[in-house]
MIVEXVO-693770 format. One record per residue: residue number from 0; residue in one letter; chain; x, y, z of N, C-alpha, C in turn. Coordinates in steps of 0.1 Angstrom, whole numbers. Layout:
BEGIN
FITI num residuo cadena    nu    nv    nw   cau   cav   caw    cu    cv    cw
FITI NUM       A      A     X     Y     Z     X     Y     Z     X     Y     Z
...
END
This chain:
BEGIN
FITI num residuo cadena    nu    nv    nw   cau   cav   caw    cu    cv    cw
FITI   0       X      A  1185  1097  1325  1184  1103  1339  1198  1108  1342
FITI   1       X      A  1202  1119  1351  1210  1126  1350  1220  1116  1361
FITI   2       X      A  1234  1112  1358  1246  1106  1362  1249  1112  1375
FITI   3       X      A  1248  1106  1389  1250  1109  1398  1268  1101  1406
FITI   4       X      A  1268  1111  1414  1285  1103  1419  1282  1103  1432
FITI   5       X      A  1274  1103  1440  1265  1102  1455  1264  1084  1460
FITI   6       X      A  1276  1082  1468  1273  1070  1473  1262  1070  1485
FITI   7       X      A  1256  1054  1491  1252  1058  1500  1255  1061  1516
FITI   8       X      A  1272  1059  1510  1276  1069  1526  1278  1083  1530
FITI   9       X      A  1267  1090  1519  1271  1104  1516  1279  1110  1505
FITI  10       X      A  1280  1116  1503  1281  1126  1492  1299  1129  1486
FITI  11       X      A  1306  1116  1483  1317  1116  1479  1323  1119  1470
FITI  12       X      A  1335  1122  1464  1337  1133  1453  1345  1117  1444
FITI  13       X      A  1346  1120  1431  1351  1112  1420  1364  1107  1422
FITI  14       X      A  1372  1096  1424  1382  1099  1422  1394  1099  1406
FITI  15       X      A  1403  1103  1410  1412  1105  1399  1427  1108  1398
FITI  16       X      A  1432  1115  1391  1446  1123  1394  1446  1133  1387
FITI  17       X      A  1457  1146  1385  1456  1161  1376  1466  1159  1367
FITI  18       X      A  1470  1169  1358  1478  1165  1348  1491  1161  1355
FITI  19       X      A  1494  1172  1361  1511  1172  1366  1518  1186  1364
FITI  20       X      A  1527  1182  1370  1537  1196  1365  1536  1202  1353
FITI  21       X      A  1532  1202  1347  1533  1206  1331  1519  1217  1332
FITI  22       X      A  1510  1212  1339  1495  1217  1343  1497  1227  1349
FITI  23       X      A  1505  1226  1358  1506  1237  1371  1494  1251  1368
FITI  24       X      A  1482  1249  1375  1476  1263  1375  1465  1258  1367
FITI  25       X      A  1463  1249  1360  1451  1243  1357  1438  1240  1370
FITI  26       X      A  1426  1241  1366  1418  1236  1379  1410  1224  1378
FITI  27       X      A  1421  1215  1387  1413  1199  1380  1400  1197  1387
FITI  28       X      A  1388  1194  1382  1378  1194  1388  1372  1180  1392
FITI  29       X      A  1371  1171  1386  1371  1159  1387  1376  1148  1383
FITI  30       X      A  1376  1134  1382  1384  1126  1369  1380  1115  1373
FITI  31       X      A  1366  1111  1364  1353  1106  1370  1362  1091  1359
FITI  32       X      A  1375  1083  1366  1380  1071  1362  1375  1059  1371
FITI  33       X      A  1364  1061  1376  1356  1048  1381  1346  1050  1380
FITI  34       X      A  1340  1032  1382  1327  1024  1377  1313  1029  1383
FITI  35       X      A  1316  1023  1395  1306  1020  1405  1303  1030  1417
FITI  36       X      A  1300  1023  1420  1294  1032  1439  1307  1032  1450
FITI  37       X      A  1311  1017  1448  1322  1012  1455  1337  1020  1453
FITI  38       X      A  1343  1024  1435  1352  1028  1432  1351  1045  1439
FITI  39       X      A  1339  1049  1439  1339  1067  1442  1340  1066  1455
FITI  40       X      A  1334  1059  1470  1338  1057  1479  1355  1058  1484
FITI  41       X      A  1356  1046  1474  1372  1046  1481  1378  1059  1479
FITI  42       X      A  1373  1066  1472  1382  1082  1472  1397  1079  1471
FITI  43       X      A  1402  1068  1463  1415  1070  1454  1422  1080  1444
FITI  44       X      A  1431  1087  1453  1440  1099  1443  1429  1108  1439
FITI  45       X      A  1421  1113  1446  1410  1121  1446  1423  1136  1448
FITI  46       X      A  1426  1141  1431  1435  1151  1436  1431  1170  1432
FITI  47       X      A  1434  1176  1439  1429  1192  1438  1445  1197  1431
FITI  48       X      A  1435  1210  1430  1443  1219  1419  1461  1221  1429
FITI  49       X      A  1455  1224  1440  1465  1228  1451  1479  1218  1452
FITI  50       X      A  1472  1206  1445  1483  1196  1455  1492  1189  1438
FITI  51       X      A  1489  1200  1425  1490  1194  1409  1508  1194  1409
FITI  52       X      A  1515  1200  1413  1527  1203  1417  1531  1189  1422
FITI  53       X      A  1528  1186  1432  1531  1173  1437  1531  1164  1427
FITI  54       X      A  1525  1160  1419  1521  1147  1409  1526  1146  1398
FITI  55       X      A  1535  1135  1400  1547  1136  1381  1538  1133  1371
FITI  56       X      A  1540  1137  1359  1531  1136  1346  1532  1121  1346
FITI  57       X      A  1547  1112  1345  1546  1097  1340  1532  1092  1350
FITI  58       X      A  1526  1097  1365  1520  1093  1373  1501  1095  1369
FITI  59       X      A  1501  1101  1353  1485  1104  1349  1487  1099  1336
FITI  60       X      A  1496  1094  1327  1496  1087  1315  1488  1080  1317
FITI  61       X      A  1473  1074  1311  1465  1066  1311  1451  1071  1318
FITI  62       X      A  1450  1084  1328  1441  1087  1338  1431  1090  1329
FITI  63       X      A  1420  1090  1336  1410  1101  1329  1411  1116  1339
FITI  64       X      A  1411  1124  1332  1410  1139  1343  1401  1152  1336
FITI  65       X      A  1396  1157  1342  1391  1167  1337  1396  1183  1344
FITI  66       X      A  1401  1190  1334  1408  1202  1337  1395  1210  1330
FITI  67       X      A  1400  1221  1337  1391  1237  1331  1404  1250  1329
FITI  68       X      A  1407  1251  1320  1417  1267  1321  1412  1275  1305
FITI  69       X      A  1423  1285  1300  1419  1293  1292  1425  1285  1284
FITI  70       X      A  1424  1290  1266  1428  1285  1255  1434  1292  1253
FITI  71       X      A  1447  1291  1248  1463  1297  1244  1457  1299  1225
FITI  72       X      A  1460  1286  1217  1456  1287  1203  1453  1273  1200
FITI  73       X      A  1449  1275  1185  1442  1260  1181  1460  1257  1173
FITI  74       X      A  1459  1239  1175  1471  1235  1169  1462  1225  1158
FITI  75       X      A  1460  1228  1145  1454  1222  1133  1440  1223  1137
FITI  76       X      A  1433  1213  1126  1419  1210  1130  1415  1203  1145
FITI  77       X      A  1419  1196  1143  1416  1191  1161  1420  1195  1173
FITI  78       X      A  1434  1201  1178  1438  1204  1189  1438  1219  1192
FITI  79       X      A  1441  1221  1203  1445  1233  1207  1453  1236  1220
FITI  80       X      A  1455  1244  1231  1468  1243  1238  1458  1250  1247
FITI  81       X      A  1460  1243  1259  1456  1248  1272  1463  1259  1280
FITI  82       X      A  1463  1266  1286  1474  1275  1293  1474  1276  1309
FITI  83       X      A  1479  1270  1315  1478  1272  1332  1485  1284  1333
FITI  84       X      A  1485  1292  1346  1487  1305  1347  1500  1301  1352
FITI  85       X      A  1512  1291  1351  1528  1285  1355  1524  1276  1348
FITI  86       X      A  1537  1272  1345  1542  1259  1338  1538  1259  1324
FITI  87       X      A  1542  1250  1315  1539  1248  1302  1525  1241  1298
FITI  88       X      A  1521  1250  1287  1508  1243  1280  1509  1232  1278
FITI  89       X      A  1494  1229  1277  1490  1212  1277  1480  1216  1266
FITI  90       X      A  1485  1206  1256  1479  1198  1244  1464  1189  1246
FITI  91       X      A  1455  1195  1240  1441  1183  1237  1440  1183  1227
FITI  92       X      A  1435  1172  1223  1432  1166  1212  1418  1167  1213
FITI  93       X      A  1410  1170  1202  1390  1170  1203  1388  1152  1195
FITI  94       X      A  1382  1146  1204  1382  1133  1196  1370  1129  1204
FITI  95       X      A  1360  1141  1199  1344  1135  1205  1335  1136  1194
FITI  96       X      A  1343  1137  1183  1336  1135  1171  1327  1143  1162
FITI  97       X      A  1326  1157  1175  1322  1170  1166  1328  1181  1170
FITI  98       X      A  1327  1188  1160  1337  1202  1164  1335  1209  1171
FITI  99       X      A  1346  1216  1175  1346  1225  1186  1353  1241  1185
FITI 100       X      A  1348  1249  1181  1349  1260  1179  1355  1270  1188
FITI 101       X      A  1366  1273  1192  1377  1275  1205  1366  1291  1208
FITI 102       X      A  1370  1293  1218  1364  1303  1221  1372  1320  1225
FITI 103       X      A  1367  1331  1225  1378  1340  1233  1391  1334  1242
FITI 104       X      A  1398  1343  1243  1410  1339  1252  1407  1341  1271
FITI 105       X      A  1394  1348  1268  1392  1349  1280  1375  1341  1289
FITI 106       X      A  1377  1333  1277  1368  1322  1283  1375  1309  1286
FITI 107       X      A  1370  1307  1297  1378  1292  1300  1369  1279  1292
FITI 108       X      A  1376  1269  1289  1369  1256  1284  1372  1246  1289
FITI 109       X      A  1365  1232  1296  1367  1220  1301  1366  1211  1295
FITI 110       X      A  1375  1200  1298  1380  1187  1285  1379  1177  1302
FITI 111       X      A  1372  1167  1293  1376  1156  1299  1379  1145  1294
FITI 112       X      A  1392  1137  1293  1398  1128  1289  1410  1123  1292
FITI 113       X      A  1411  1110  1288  1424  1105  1290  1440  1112  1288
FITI 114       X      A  1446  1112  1295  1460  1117  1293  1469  1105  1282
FITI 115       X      A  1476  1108  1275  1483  1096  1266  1495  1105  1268
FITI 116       X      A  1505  1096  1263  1520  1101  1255  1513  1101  1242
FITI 117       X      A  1518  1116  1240  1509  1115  1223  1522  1113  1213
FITI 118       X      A  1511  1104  1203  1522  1099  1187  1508  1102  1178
FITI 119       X      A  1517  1112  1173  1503  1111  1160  1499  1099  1154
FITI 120       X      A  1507  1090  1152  1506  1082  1141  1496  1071  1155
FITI 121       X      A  1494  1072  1165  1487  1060  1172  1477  1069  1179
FITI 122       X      A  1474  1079  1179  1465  1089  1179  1453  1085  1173
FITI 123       X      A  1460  1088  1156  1450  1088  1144  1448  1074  1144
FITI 124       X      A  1451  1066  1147  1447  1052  1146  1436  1044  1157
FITI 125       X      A  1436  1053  1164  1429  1045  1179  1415  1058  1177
FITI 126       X      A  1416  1067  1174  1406  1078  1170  1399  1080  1162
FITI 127       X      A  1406  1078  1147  1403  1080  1138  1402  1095  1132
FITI 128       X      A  1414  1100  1137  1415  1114  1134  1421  1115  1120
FITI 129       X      A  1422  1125  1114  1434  1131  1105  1441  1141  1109
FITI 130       X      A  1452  1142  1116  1459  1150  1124  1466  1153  1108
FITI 131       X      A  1474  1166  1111  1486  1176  1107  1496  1175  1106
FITI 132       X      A  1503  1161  1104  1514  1158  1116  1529  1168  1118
FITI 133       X      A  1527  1173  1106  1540  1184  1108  1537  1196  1117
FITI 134       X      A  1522  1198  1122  1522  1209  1133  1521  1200  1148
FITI 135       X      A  1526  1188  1150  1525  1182  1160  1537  1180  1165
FITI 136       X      A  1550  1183  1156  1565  1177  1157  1568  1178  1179
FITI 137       X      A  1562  1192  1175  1569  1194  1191  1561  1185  1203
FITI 138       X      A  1551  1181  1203  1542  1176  1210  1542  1161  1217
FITI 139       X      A  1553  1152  1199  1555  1134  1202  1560  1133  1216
FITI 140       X      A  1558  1123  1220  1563  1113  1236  1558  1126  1244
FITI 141       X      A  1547  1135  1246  1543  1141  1257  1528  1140  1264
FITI 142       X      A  1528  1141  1274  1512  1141  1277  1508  1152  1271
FITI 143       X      A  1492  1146  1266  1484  1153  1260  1469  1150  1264
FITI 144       X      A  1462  1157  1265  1446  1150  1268  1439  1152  1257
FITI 145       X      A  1430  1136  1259  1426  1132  1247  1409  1135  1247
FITI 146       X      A  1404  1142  1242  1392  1148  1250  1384  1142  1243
FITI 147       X      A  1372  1131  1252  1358  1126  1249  1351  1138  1248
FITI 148       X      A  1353  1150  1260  1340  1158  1262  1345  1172  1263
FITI 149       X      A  1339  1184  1254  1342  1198  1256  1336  1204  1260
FITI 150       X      A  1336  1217  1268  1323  1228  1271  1328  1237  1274
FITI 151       X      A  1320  1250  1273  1327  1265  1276  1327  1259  1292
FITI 152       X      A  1336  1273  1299  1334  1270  1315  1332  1280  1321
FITI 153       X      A  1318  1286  1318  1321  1302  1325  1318  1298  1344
FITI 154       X      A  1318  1313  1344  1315  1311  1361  1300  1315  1364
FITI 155       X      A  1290  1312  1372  1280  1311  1375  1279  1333  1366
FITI 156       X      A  1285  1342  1375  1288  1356  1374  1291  1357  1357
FITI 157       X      A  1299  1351  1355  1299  1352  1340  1290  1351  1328
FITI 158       X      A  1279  1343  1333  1269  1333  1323  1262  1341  1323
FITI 159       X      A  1258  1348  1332  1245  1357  1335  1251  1373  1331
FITI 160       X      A  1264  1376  1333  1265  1389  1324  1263  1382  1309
FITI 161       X      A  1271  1378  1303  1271  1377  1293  1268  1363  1280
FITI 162       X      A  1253  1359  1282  1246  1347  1284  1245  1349  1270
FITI 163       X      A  1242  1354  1262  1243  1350  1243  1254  1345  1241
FITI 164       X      A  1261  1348  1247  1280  1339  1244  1274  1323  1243
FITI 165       X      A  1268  1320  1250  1268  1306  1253  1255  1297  1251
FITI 166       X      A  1240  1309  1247  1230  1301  1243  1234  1287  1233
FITI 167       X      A  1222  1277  1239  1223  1263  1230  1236  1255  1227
FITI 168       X      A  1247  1263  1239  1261  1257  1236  1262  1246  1251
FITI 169       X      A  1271  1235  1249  1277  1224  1260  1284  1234  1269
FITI 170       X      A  1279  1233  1281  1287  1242  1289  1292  1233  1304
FITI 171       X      A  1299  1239  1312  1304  1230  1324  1307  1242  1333
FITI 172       X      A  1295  1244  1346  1298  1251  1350  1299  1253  1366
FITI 173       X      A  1308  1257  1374  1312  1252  1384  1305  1261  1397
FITI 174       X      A  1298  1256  1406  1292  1270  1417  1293  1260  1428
FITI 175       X      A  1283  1274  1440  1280  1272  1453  1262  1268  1450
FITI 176       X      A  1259  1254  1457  1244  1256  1453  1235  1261  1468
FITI 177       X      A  1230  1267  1462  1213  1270  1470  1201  1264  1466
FITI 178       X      A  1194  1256  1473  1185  1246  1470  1170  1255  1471
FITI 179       X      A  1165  1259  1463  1154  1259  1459  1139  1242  1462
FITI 180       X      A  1126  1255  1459  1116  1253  1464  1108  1242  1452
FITI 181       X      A  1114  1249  1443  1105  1243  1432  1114  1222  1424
FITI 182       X      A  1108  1215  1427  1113  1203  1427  1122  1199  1413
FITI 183       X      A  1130  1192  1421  1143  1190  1414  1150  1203  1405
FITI 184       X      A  1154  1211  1412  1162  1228  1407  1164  1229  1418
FITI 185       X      A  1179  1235  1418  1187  1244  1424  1195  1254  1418
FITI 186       X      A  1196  1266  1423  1202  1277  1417  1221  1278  1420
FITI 187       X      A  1230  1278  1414  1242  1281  1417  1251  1298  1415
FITI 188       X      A  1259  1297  1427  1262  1311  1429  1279  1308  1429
FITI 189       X      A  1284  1320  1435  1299  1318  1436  1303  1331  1447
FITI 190       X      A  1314  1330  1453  1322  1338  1463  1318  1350  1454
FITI 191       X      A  1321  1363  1461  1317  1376  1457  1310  1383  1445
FITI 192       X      A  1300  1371  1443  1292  1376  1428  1278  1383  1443
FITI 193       X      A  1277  1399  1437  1268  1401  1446  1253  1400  1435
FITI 194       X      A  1242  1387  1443  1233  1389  1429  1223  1376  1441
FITI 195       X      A  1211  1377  1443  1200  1369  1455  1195  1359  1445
FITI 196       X      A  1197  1358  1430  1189  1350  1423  1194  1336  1415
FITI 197       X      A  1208  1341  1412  1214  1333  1407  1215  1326  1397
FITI 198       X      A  1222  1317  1387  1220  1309  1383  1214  1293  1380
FITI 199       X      A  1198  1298  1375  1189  1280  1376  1192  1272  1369
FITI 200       X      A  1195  1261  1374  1198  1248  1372  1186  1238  1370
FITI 201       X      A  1180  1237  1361  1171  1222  1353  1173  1212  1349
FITI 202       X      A  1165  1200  1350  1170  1189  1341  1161  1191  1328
FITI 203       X      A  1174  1182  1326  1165  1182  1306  1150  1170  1306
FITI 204       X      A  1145  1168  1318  1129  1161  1313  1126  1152  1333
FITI 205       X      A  1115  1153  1332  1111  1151  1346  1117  1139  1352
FITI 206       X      A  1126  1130  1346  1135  1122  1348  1144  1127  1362
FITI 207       X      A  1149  1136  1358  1164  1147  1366  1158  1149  1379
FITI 208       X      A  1167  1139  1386  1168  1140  1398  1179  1149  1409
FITI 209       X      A  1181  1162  1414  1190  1165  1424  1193  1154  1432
FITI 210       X      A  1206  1149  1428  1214  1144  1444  1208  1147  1454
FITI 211       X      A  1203  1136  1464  1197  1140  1474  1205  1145  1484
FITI 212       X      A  1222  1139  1483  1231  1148  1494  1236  1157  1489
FITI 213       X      A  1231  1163  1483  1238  1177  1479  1232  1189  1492
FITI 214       X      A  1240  1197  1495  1243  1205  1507  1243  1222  1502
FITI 215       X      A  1230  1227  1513  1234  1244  1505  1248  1249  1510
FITI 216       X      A  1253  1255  1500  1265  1260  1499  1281  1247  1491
FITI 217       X      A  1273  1237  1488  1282  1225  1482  1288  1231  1472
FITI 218       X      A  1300  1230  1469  1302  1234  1450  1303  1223  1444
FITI 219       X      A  1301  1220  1434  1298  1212  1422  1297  1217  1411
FITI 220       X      A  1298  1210  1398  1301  1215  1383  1289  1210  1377
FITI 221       X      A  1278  1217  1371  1266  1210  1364  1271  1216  1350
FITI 222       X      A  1267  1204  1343  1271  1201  1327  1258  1204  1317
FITI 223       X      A  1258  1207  1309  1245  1212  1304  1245  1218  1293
FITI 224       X      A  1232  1222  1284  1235  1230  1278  1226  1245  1282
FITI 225       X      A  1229  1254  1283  1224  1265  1281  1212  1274  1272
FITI 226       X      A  1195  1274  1278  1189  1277  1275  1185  1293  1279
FITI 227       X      A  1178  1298  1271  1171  1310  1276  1157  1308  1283
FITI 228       X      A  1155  1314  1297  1146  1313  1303  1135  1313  1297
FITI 229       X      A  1130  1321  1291  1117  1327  1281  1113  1314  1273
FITI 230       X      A  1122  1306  1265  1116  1297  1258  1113  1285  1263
FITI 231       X      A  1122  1284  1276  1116  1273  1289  1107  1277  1295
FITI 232       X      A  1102  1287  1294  1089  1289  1302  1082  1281  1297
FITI 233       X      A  1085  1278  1280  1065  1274  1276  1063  1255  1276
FITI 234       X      A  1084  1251  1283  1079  1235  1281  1079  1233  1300
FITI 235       X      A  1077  1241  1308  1078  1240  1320  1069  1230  1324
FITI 236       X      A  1054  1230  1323  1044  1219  1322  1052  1208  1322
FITI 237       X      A  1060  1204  1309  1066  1189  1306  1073  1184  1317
FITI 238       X      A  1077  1196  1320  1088  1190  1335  1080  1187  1351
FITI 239       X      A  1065  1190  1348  1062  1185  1357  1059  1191  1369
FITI 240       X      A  1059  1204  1369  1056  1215  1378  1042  1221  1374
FITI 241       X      A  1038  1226  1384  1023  1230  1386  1026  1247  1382
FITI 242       X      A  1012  1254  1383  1009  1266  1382  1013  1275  1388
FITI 243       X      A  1015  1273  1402  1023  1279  1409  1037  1284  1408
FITI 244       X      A  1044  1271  1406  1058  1264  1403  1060  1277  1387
FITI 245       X      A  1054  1274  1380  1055  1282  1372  1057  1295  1370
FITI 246       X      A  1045  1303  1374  1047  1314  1377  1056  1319  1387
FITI 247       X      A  1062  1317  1399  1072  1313  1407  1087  1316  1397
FITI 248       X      A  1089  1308  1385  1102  1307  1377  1097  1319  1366
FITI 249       X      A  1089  1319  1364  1083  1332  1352  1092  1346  1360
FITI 250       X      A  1088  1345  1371  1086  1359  1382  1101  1361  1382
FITI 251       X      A  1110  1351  1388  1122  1351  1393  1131  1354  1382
FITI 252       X      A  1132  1345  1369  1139  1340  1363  1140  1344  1350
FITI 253       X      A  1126  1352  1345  1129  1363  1332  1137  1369  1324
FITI 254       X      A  1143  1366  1313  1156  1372  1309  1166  1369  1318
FITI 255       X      A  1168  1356  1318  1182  1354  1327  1186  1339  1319
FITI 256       X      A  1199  1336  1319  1202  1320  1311  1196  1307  1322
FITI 257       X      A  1190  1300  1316  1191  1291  1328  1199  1275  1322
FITI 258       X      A  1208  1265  1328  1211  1256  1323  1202  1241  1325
FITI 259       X      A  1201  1238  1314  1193  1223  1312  1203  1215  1318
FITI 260       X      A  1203  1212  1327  1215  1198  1330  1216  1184  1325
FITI 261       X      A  1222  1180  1321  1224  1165  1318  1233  1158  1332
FITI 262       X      A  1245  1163  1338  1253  1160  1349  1254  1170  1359
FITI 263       X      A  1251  1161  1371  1254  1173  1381  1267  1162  1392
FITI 264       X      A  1279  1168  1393  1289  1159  1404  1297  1167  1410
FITI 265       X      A  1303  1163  1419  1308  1172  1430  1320  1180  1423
FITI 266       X      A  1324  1191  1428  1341  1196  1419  1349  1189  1431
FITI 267       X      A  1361  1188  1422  1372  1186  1432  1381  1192  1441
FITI 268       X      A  1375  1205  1440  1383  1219  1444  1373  1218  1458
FITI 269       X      A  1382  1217  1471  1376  1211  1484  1367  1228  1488
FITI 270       X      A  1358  1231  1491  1357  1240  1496  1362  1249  1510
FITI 271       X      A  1363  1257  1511  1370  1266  1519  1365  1271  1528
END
């Protein structure tokens, strides 16, 4: 069933912290480092992209955070270098155990993981990596994110111009939602994409439940992988929608990507 971060005092965002100065210009979205119902309530160091300047790096050594920016280059088999639009790149390590195939320079990608002072030598030991270590020299005693989880990050406008980029791939992507008729789906949009239909949002099996406080116009980041409408047409039945419901998504949603969700949680980026 799809991982919700919805306490029952309403609709509370993850808490966490951002990389730091080094990040500057990165967009931290969430930094889902608690348990329970109780830990997301308290909204501890619940921090936005705006306020990453403020926050010393020694102050996220150990955090979990999740950033989204562009890829600069790959550093060996496992890493590669994040690029905030100021400040110096930030180092990830892929240590979710399958590869990850860097994308254009002008596609953004999201990592979520713990920040370390990186040592190769306690890297590869706690991971189980085989790092490079002579392409890492510059990197020792600095923060680096250690990434459980990867995904392209396009924008709602992005996915739908150019949606073969990203078929059957882990994606993370961040909108404004409009709640639809048809049960458990909502469609996600963004500031100046001019387009009435949007981006549909599914779960992967009649399990997937929408957050019941989710709000039209809320932004949030749904995680997913990326299907083509046309071949979801024919498991739509499975999910539990009637004839109507169907034809309804046939009508609207033809030739368009739609995302399978596995996660849907609030972004951290406060709305405006």
């Amino acid at each position: 069933m799809i991982k919700q971060s919805y306490s029952s005092r309403g609709w509370t965002k993850r808490t966490g912290a951002s990389i730091g100065a080094i990040a500057l210009g990165l967009t931290a979205l969430l930094l889902p480092g608690c348990s329970n119902d109780k830990e997301i309530a308290d909204g501890r160091t619940n921090t936005t992209a705006e306020e990453v300047a403020e926050v010393s790096p020694d102050q996220t050594i150990g955090k979990e955070v999740t950033v989204r920016s562009q890829t600069a280059q790959a550093v060996g088999n496992s890493g590669f270098l994040m690029t905030p639009k100021e400040g110096e790149p930030i180092l990830v390590i892929n240590a979710t155990g399958t590869p990850f195939t860097l994308p254009g320079t002008d596609m953004p990608v999201q990592a979520t993981g713990k920040v370390a002072s990186f040592v190769v030598a306690d890297i590869e030991k706690e991971f189980g990596l085989a790092l490079e270590d002579e392409l890492y020299v510059d990197y020792e005693r600095k923060p680096a994110i250690i990434a459980q989880s990867l995904a392209l990050a396009p924008t709602p406008e992005g996915l739908y111009e150019a949606p073969a980029g990203y078929f059957d791939k882990p994606v993370a992507v961040e909108g404004e939602v409009r709640k639809l008729a048809i049960p458990n789906t909502f469609a996600l949009f963004e500031d100046g994409w001019v387009d009435d239909i949007g981006v549909l949002v599914i779960g992967a099996n009649r399990d997937f439940k929408v957050p019941g406080n989710i709000q039209e116009g809320e932004k949030v980041v749904v995680t997913g992988v990326t299907r083509n409408v046309n071949i979801l047409a024919r498991e739509a039945k499975a999910l539990g929608w009637n004839d109507d419901q169907i034809a309804e998504f046939e009508k609207r949603y033809t030739n368009r990507p739609v995302i399978v969700a596995t996660e849907v949680y609030p972004s951290a980026v406060d709305n405006k």
